[in-house]
C-alpha positions in Angstrom: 23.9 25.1 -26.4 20.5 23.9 -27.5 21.8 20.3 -27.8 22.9 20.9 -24.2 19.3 22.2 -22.8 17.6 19.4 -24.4 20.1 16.3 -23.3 19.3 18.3 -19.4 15.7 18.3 -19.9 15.7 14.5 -20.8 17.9 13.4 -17.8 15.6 15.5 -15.4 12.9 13.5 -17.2 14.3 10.4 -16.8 15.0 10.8 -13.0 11.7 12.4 -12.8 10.5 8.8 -13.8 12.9 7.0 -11.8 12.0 8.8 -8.7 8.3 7.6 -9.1 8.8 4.0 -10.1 10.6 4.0 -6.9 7.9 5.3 -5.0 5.7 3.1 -6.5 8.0 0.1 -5.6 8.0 1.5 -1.6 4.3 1.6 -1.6 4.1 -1.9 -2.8 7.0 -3.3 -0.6 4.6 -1.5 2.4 1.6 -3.1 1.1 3.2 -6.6 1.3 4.9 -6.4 4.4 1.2 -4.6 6.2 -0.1 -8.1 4.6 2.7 -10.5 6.3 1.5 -8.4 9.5 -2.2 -9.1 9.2 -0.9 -12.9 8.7 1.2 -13.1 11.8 -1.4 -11.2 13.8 -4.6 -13.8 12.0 -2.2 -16.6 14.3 -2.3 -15.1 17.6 -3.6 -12.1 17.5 -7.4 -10.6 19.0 -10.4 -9.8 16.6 -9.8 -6.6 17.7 -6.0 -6.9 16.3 -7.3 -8.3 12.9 -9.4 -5.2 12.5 -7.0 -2.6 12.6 -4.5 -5.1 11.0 -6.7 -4.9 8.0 -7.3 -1.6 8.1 -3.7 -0.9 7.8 -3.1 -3.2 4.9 -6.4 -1.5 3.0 -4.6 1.8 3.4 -1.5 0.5 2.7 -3.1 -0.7 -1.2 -4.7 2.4 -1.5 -0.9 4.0 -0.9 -0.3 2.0 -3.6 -2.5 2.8 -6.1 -4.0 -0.9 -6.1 -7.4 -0.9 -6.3 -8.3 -4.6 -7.0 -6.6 -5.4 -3.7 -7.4 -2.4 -1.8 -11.0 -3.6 -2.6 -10.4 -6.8 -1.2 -8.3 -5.8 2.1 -11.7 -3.3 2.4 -14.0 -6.3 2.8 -11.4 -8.3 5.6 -11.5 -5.1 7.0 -15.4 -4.8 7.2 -15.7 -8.5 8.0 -12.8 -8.5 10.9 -14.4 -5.3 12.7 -18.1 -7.1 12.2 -16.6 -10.0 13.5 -14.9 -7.9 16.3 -17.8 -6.0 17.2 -16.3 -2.8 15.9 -18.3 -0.3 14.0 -17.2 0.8 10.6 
């Protein structure tokens, strides 16, 4: 019965960490595809556009857990709103 508990416990664990590694790839799927979006949008889109573009993908890294690129999305974000006259 113990044997039984223990081999239950470890699957739960395992799932547990399967479950999260998942989430962690979603977040980073997000975080690419808010990133092809700022691209398209840096073709045709306004300053304006670029500005909440990059706000999105910033939020999208921080979703993520990336803080290297969050960091870096943070200042196209502060640069595109400066550049599109928009206060942050």
């Amino acid at each position: 019965m113990r044997t039984l508990i223990v081999i239950a416990g470890m699957a739960l664990c395992s799932c547990d960490q399967m479950a999260a590694q998942q989430l962690d790839d979603i977040h980073a799927k997000v975080a690419k595809d808010a990133e092809e979006q700022y691209r398209m949008v840096e073709k045709s889109g306004t300053k304006t556009d670029l500005c909440v573009r990059a706000g999105m993908v910033s939020e999208a890294y921080l979703q993520a857990k990336n803080s290297e690129k969050y960091d870096l999305w943070k200042t196209a974000e502060t640069a595109d709103c400066l550049a599109a006259g928009v206060a942050k």
